[in-house]
N, C-alpha and C positions, 0 to 999 in steps of 0.2 A: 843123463844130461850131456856127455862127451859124445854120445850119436850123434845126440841132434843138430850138436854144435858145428860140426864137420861139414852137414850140408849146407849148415848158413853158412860157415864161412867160404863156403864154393859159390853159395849165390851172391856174397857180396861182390867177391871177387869177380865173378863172370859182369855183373851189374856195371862194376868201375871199368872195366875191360871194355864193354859195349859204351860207355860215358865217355872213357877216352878216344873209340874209334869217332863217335860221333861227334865231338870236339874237335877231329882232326878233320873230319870230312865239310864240316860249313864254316866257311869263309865269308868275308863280305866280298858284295862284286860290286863296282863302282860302277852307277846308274843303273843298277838294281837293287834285288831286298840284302840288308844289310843284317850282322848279328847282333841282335837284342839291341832291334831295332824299334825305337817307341814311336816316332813320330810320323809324318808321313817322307816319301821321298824327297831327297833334297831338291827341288824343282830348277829346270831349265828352260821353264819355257814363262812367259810374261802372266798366263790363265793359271800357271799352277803357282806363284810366286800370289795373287790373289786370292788363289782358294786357300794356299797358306793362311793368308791375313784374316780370311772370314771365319777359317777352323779357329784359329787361335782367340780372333774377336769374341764370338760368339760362345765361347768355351769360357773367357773371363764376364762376359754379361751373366751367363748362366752361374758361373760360382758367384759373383757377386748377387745375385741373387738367391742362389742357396743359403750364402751365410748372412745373409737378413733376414729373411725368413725363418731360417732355424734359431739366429741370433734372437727375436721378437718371442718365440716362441719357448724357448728354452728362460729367459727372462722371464717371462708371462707367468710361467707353469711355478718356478722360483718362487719370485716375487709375491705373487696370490695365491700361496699353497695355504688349504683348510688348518695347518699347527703354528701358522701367522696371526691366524685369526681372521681371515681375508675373507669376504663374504660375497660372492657374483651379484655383479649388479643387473636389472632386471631392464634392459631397453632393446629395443627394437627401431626399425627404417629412420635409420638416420642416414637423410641425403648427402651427407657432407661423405658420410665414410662410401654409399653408392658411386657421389663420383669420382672419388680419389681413385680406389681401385677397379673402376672403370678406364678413367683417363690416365694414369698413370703405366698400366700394361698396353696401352694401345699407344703409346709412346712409345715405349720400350720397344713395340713389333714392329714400327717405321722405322727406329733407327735402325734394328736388323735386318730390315727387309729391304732398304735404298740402297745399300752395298753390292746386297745379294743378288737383287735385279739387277743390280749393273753388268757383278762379272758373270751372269745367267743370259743377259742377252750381248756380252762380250762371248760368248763360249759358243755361237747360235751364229755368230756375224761368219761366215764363209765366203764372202763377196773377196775380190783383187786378190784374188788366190793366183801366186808364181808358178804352184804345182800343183798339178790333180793327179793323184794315185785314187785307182778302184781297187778297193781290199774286200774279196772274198774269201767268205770262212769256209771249208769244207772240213769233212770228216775226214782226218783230222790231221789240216794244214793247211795253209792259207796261201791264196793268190794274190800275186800285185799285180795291178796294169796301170804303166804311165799314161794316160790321157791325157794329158795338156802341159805345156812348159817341157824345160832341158829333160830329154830322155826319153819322150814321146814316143812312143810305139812299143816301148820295152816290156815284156812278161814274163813273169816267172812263176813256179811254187815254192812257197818257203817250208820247207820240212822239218821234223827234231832230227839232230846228228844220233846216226844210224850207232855211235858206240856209247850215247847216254842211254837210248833205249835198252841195248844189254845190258849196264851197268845195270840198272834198274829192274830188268829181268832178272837178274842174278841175286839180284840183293846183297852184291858185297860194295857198299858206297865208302870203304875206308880210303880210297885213293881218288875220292872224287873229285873235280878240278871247282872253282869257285862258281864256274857259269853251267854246274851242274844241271840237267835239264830243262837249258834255257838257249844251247846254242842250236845253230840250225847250219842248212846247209846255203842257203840262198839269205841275209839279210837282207831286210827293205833297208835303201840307201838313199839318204835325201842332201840336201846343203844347208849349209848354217845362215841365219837369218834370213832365213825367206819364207814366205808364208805357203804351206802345204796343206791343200785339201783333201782331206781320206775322203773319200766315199764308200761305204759297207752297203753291203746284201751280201748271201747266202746263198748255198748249192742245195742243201739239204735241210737241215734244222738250224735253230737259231744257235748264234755264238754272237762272241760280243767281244769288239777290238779293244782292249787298256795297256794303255802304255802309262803308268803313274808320274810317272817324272815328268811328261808333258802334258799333265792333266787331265788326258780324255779317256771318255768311255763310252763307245757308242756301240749298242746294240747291232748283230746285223742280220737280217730276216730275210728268208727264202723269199723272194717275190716284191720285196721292198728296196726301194734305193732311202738311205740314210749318210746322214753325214756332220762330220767336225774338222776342226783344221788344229794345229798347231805350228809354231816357228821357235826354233829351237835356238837359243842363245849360245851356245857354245857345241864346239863340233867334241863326240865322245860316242860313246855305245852305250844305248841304253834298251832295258827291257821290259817287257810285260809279257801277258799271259789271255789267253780265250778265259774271260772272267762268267762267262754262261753256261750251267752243266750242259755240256753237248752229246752226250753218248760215252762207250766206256774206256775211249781214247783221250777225257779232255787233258786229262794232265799232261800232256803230249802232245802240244800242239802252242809252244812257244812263241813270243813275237821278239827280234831281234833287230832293233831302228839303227841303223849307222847313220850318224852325222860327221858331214864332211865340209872343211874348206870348199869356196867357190872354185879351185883349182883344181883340187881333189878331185869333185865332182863329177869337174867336166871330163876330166882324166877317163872317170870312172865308167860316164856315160859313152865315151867314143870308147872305149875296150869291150862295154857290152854291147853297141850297135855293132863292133868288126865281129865276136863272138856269134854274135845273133845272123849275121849274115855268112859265118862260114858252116852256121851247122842248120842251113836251111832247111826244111826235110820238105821234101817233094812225096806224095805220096804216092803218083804215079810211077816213079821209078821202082826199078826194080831193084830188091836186095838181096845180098848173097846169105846165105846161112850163116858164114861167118860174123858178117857183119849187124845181123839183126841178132844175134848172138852176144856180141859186144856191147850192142846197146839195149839188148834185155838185161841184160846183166844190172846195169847201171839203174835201170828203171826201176828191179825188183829190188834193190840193196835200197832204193828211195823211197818205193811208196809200198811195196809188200810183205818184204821181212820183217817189219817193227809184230806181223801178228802172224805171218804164218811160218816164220823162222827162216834165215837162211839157208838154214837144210832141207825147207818145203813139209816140213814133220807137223805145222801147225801146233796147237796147245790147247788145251781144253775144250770149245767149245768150238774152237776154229777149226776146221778141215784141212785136213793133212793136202799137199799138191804132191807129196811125191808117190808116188802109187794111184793116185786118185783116178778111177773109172770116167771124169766128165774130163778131167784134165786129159787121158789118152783115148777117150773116145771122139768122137765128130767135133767140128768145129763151132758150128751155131751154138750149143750151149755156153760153151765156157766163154764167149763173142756177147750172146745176151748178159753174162755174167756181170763181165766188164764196162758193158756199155749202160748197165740197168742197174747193178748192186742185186742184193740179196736179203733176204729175213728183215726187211725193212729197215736196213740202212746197217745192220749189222756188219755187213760187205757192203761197202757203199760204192756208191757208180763212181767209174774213171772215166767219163767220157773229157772232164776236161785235160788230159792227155788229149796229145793229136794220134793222127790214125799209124804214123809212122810208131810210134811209142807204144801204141796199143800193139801193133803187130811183133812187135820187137818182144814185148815182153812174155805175151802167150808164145810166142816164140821159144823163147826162154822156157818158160816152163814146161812146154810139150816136149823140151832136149834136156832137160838138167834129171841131175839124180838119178832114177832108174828108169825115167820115163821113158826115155830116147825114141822118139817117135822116128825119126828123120826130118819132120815136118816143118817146111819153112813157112810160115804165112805172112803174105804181101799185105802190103797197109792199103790198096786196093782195096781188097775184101771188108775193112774197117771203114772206107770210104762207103763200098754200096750199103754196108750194114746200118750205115745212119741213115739211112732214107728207108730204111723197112728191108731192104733184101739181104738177108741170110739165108749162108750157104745151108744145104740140105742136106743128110747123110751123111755117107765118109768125107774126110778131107776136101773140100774144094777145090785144093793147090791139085788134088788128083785128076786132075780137066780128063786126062788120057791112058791106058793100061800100063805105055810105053814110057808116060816120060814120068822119070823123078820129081815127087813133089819139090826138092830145094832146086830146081833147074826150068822151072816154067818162067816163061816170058811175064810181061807186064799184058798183055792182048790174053794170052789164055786163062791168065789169072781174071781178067774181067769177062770176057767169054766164061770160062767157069762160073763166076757169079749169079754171070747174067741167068746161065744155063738151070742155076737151082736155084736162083731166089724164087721164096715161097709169097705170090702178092695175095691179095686182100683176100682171096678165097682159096689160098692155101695150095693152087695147083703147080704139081709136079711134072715136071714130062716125062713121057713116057716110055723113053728108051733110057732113061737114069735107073739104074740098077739098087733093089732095095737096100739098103745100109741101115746100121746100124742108128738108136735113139742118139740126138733127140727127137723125134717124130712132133711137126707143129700144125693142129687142127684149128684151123682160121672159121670164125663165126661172123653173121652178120651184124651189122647193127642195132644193138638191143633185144638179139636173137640168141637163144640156148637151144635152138636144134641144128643139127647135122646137113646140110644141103649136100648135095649131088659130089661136090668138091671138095669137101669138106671127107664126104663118106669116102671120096678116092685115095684122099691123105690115110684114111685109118684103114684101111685096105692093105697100106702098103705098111703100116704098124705091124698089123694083126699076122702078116707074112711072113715077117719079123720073130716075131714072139711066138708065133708057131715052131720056127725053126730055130729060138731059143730057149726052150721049154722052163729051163732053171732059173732064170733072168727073172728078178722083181723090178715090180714098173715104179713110178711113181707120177701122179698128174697134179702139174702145175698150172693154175691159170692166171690171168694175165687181166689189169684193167686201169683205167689211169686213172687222175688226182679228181677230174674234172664233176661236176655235180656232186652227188648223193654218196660219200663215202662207204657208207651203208646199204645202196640198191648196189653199187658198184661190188661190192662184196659176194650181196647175193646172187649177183648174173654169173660173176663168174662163179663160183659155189654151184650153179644149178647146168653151165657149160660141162665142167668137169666133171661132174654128178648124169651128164650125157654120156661124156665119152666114155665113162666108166660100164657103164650099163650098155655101149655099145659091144662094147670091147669083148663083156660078160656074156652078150647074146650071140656073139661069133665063136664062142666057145674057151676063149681066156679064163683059168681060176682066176676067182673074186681075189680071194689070198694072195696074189701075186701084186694086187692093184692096191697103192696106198694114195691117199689124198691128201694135197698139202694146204696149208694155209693160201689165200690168194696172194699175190706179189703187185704192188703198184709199179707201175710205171710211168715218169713223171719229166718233160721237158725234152723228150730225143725227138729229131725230126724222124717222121713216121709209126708214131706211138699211137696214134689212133688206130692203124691195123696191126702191130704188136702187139696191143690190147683187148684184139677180140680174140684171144685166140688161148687151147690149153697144149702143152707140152710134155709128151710122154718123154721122159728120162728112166733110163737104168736108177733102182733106188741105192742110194749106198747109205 
């Protein structure tokens, strides 16, 4: 009995141990969830101070109604039980009781339903809106853009703060602060008493904007504009959260509303238009290594480390960037990467980064860790990449034998471009020297054979792989959102299912050739010929 005793008493103890750290770690946070918290939030705004009234109305109709009901019943059952002597009386259709409990319940659902319609089309009224913010959800963080009223032009990303994300990687939450994964780096910033219009839609899959405190909750859908407003009675911080399963980031993807004095505000708004105008980014210009260095850095600490680690080691299902063969190979892929996403939204697209941020940060990862490529890539090449031209082979920035890729001008960075971009039929020129996968076989429309252009791109594959005999391939193809999800599947399926059996009859082992699921591609300008096309990549 004293064995066993020993290990309960280690489990109690460890239990009250874990009880107190998690005592210690949740706090209330003021305009957010609170501890042993019953009711709803304490409202600030005029819609949620009414939905208050209707929750609580409708909660006392409904008990008053439970205990009459149960009252009559519980009486009935009493009163006329068989050891009274009580004997059931035998009648039927009496009009009087049809329209009692007819007109009676349809009373009761008018007086519930005049309130309800009122703050339903109070909660719908967006008309003399002071402020329009468009709130975009993306995987997994959210855009503002001022559109109309004080702040106009202004845009941001709102992101989780990059040290809750570790806290919560780690699992040790005993020193967690009250606004535990709820703060961010960018708060949406509005003023107090003025009427503000969100408008939502979506980058990728649905999520859906709540802020509780000010009552709303609107859905926001790829392809859809949606909208509600709120005005906020007192200036304070409050918060919400993406209330739609979005993917397996949502808990990570916070909403942080600052309300401000009219003074405040305006404060606020001129330090972000002088901000926004000292870090213009040009993406013509040219950038030094060091500097697109500096601002990878910052870009990956915001939108890349939350999954693939600041040391580039990735986690589980996420791919490692330090070491990684697409990361220190050619430039086009890991360019498709960023601009397209991956495994259907698993690596979701960055295109809304601008091109200067995109270059910055592949940037970054082609020089961080062990990679150290040398390679500087100009936000140029991110420019011609949204119109369809990516670079070919090795490094683009490589225009010349002589000149260092971090030392090329803004002219030969787009000369280089120009030089390899792959257009609608995939042709290469011809004094471009073979290089290294990704190799991109471009097809016509609604077509899964090889033409003339097509056979010259896998030509220069096949010369490749000749002379890398060890190298396993892997073919990706490529197809957009538009029509038949399903035919779209099969063409490209039957594309890849080409270049495969080309590859095989030029004398490539099968065994080297893997096939991968098809990849959408959905909203880049020049996605119609991105989309006809399959991609030989080194497999890793």
């Amino acid at each position: 009995m004293k064995s066993r005793s020993i290990p309960l008493v280690s489990l109690c103890t460890a239990a009250a141990a874990w009880l107190a750290t998690a005592a210690h770690a949740v706090q209330d946070l003021p305009g957010g969830p609170a501890v042993k918290q019953l009711n709803l939030h304490p409202p600030v705004t005029r819609i949620a101070q009414e939905q208050h009234f209707l929750h609580w109305m409708m909660l006392s109709i409904c008990l008053v109604i439970f205990i009459g009901v149960f009252a009559v019943m519980f009486y009935s059952i009493w009163k006329h039980r068989k050891s009274q002597g009580a004997k059931a009386a035998n009648f039927h259709e009496s009009a009087t009781v049809e329209v009692v409990w007819t007109v009676i319940p349809f009373i009761i659902v008018i007086l519930m339903a005049l309130p309800a319609t009122k703050v339903l089309v109070a909660q719908k009224d967006t008309t003399n809106a002071e402020l329009t913010i468009k709130v975009t959800g993306y995987q997994w963080k959210w855009g503002y853009d001022y559109l109309k009223g004080p702040g106009e032009g202004l845009s941001f990303l709102s992101t989780i703060d990059s040290s809750h994300r570790a806290m919560s990687d780690s699992g040790d939450v005993s020193n967690a602060p009250s606004d535990y994964l709820l703060r961010v780096d960018n708060p949406l910033v509005v003023p107090v008493g003025k009427k503000v219009r969100i408008i939502t839609t979506a980058n990728d899959v649905i999520h859906s904007f709540m802020v509780p405190a000010f009552g709303i909750k609107q859905d926001a859908i790829p392809g859809f504009v949606r909208d509600t407003w709120f005005k906020a009675d007192k200036p304070g911080d409050y918060y919400g959260q993406c209330a739609e399963l979005c993917g397996k980031e949502h808990a990570y993807m916070p909403i942080h509303v600052k309300v401000l004095d009219s003074a405040q505000y305006t404060a606020w708004v001129q330090e972000q238009q002088a901000l926004a105008a000292a870090r213009q980014d040009d993406p013509a210009k040219e950038w030094s290594m060091e500097d697109l260095m500096a601002r990878g850095a910052k870009v990956y600490a915001a939108n890349c480390a939350a999954c693939h680690q600041a040391n580039g080691k990735g986690a589980g299902a996420i791919k490692a960037l330090d070491g990684s063969a697409l990361v220190k190979g050619s430039l086009a892929e890991p360019m498709h990467v960023l601009l397209e996403g991956r495994a259907n939204g698993t690596m979701p697209s960055w295109k809304q980064l601008n091109d200067v941020e995109l270059a910055a940060v592949l940037t970054y990862v082609k020089n961080s860790w062990s990679n150290q490529s040398g390679q500087a890539v100009q936000p140029a090449l991110f420019t011609a990449a949204r119109e369809g031209k990516f670079p070919e082979g090795e490094s683009s920035t490589s225009a010349a034998p002589d000149t260092p890729a971090d030392n090329l001008s803004v002219t030969q960075v787009a000369e280089s471009a120009a030089e390899y971009a792959a257009p609608a039929g995939g042709e290469v020129a011809a004094e471009v020297a073979v290089q290294g996968p990704p190799f991109q076989i471009f097809f016509a429309t609604g077509q899964a054979t090889l033409d003339d252009k097509a056979q010259a791109s896998l030509q220069q594959a096949v010369q490749w792989l000749n002379a890398n005999a060890e190298t396993p391939i892997a073919l990706s193809g490529y197809v957009d959102a538009t029509g038949s999800a399903e035919a779209n599947a099969e063409i490209a399926k039957q594309r890849a299912q080409a270049v495969a059996k080309a590859l095989t009859d030029a004398g490539i082992a099968p065994e080297r050739i893997t096939l991968r699921k098809p990849e959408t591609i959905t909203g880049s300008a020049g996605a119609d010929a991105q989309a006809r096309r399959v991609d030989i990549v080194a497999a890793q």
